[in-house]
VOPAGU-2260 file (C-alpha; in pm, 1 decimal, decimal comma):
REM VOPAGU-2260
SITE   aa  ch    i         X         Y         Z
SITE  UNK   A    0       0,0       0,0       0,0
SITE  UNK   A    1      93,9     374,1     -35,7
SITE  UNK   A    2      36,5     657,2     109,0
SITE  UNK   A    3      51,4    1038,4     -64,9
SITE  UNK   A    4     112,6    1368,6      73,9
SITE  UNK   A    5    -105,0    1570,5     -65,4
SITE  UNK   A    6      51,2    1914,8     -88,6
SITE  UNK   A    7     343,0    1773,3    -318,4
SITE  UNK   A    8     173,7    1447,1    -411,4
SITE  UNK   A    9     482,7    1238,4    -268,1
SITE  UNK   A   10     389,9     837,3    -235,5
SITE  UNK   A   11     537,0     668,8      19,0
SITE  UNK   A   12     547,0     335,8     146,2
SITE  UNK   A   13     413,2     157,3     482,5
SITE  UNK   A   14     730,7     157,0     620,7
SITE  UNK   A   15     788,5     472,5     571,7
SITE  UNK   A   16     457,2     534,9     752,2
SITE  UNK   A   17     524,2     329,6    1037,7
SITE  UNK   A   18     831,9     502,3    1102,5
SITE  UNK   A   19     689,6     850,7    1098,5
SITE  UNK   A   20     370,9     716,8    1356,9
SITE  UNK   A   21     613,2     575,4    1584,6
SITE  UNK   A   22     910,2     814,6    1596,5
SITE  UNK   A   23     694,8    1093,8    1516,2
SITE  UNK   A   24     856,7    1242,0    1243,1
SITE  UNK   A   25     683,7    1296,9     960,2
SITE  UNK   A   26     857,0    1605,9     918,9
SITE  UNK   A   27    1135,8    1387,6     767,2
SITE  UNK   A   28     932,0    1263,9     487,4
SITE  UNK   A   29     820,0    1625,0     384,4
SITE  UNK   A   30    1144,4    1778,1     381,9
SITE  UNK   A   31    1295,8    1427,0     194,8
SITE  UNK   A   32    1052,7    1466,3     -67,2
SITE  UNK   A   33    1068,0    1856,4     -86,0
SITE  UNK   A   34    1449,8    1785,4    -138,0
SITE  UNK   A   35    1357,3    1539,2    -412,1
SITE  UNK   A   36    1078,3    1732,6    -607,6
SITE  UNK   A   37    1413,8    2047,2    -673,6
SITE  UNK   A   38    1566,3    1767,1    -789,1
SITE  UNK   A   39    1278,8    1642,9   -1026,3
SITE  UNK   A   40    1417,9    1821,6   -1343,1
SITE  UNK   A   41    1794,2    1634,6   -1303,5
SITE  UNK   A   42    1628,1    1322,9   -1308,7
SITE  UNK   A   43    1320,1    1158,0   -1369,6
SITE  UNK   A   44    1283,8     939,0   -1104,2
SITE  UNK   A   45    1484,1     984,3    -751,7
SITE  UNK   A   46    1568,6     813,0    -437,1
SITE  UNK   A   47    1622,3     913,8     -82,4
SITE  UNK   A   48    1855,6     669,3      67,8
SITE  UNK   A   49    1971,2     655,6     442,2
């Protein structure tokens, strides 16, 4: 299953969602995928690693 942020339309994954209920940091996802939409026009499709 995924999940979407709305404002920039991110999908995610239930791990990813896990992670953010239990160590309460969602914030994490929005600034990874803020990071990776300035990055949208060097590539077409883009990773966060960690």
């Amino acid at each position: 299953m995924f999940y979407q942020i709305p404002l920039t339309r991110t999908r995610f994954t239930e791990g990813l969602k896990y992670l953010s209920n239990v160590a309460e940091c969602f914030w994490l996802i929005t600034d990874a995928s803020i990071i990776a939409k300035s990055l949208k026009d060097k590539s077409y499709f883009i990773t966060i690693d960690s």
